[in-house]
N, C-alpha and C positions, 0 to 999 in steps of 0.2 A: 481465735482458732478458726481456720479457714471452713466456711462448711459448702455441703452440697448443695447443689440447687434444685429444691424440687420439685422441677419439669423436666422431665425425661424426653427424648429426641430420638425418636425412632426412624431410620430412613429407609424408604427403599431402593432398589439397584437403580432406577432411574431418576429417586434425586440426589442420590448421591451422584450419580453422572456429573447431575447437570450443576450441583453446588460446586463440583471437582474443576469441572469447567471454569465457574466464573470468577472462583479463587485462582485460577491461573493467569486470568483474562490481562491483557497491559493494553486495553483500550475501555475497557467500564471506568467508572467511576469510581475512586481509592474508595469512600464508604460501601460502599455495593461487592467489590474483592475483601475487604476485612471482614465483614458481617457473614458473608459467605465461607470465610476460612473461621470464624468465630462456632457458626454450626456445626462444620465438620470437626472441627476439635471437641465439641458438647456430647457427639454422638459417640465421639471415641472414648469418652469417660472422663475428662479430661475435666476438673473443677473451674466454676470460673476465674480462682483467682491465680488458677495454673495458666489458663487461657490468655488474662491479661499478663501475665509476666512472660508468656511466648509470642503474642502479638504486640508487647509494650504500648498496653495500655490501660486506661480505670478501669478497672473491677464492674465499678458502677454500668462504663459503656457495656462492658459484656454482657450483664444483667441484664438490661434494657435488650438488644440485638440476640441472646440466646431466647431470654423468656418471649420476648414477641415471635419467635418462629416455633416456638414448640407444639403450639396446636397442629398445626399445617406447614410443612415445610413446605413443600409442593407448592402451598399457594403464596408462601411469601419469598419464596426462593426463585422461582421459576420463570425467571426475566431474562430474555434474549437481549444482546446488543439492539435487536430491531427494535424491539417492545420500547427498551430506555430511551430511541431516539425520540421516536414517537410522541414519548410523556416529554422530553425535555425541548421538543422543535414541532413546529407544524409542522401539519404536510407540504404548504405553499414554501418556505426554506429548503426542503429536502427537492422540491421540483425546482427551484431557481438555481440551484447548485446544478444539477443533472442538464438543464438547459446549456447555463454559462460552460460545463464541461463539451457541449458540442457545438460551441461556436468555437470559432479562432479567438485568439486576445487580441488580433488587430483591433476584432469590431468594438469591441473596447476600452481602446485609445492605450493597450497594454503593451510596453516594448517587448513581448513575449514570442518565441516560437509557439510555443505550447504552453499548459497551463499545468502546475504543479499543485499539488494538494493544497500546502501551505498556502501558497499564492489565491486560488481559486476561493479560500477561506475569509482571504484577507480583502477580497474583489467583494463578497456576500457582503461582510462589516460593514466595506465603504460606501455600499447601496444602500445601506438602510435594512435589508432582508432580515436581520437581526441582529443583537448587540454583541454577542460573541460566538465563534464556533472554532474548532481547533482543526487543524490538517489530518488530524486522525478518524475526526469524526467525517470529512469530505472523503478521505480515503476509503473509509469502509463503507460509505452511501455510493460510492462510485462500482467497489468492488462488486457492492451485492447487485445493482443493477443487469437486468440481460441485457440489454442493448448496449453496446459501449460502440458509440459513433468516432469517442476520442480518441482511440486506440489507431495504428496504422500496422501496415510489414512493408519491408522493404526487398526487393527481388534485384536479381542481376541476371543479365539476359546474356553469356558472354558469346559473341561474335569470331574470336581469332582462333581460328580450325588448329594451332597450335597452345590450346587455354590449360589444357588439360597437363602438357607436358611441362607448361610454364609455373603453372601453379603447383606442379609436384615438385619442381626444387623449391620452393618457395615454404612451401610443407615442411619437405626436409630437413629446413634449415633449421624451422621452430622447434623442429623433434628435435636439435642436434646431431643430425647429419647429414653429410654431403657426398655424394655419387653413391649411396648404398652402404658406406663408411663414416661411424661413428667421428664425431669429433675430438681430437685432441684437446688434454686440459688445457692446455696454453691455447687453443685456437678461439678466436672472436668472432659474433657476427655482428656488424653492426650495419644498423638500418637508417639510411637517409631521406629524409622526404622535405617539401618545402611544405611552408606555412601557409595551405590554403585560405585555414579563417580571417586572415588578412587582407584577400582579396575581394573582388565586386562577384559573386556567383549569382545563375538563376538556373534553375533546374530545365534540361531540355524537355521534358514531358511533364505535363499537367497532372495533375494530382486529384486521382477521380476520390471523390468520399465514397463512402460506405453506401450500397447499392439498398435501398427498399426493398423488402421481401424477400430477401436471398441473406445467407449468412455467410457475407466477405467484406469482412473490414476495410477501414481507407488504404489506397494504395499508394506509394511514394517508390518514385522511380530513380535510381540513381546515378543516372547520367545530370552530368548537367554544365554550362559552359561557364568559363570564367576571365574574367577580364582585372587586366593587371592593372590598366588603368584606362579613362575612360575612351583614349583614343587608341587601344590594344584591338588587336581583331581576335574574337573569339576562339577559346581550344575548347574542343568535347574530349570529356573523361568521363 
């Protein structure tokens, strides 16, 4: 006969927050979201062998993860994504990551534009920095960072004292309509361009980084010339 467990589980509005939280969490650690969704179901009145038949799993595991938080939840609950990275990485991995994100991947013999989570995780591995780390875990060390050197925007400067009017049919179109007048069901627009990524491109303006002391990101300018092939004489777009 199923019985109670007798340690009671009191919370208050702030660990319950904060337990609500990491039981949501899809970047902790699977044990760390079930233990945490184990307490809020204990608190709710919920026996543990109701607990494991709604989180499928032993009675036993419940046991062990309710009754170790029942003194304190506060204090066994109360782990931030930061705290976990902490206990499970140095500090020196979290700064090699943060670095490698503000270089290019040229400088690292990477056929890369940019560097992607996944990727920049997979660069950490093949250094040596440490034996495993996932793109999630780069992802949110990158996000919580202030400084983010990796980041760019990109501007358009336009020049043709006609830009405005050109681009408002252009507008129109995407609305669905044309001269002020909706489009008909049966009418198409259809959009032709050629295949730039094909070609030899270099951008006509240099690509300042991210200024010291001032908060403005890298700049990337979008003109840029391209050559059809290598005896083509260059077009600016």
């Amino acid at each position: 006969m199923p019985r109670h467990s007798p340690y009671r589980i009191e919370l208050s509005d702030e660990e319950r927050r904060v337990l609500e939280s990491l039981a949501r969490s899809y970047t902790l650690p699977y044990w760390q979201v079930v233990r945490a969704q184990m307490v809020l179901l204990a608190a709710d009145g919920l026996r543990n062998d109701q607990i494991a038949d709604r989180l499928r799993c032993r009675r036993e595991v419940v046991s062990q993860g309710v009754n170790g938080s029942s003194s304190s939840a506060s204090r066994a609950w109360r782990i931030s994504p930061g705290a976990a990275d902490r206990r499970l990485f140095p500090p020196q991995v979290r700064a090699e990551v943060i670095r490698l994100a503000c270089e290019r991947p040229v400088h690292s013999d990477a056929p890369l534009a940019r560097w992607s989570s996944a990727e920049l995780a997979a660069e950490v591995v093949a250094r040596g920095s440490c034996e495993q780390i996932s793109g999630v875990t780069v992802w949110r060390w990158l996000s919580q960072d202030a400084i983010k050197p990796w980041q760019h925007r990109s501007w358009i400067f336009p020049r043709d004292p006609m830009f405005t009017a050109k681009a408002g049919r252009i507008l129109d179109l995407y609305a669905g309509r044309w001269e002020g007048e909706l489009l008909h069901p049966g009418d198409y627009v259809v959009c032709c361009d050629e295949k730039p990524s094909i070609q030899a491109r270099a951008r006509k303006h240099a690509t300042p980084p991210a200024a010291p002391g001032v908060k403005r990101g890298q700049r990337v300018e979008h003109e840029y010339e391209r050559y059809a092939d290598a005896g083509d004489v260059p077009t600016r777009h």
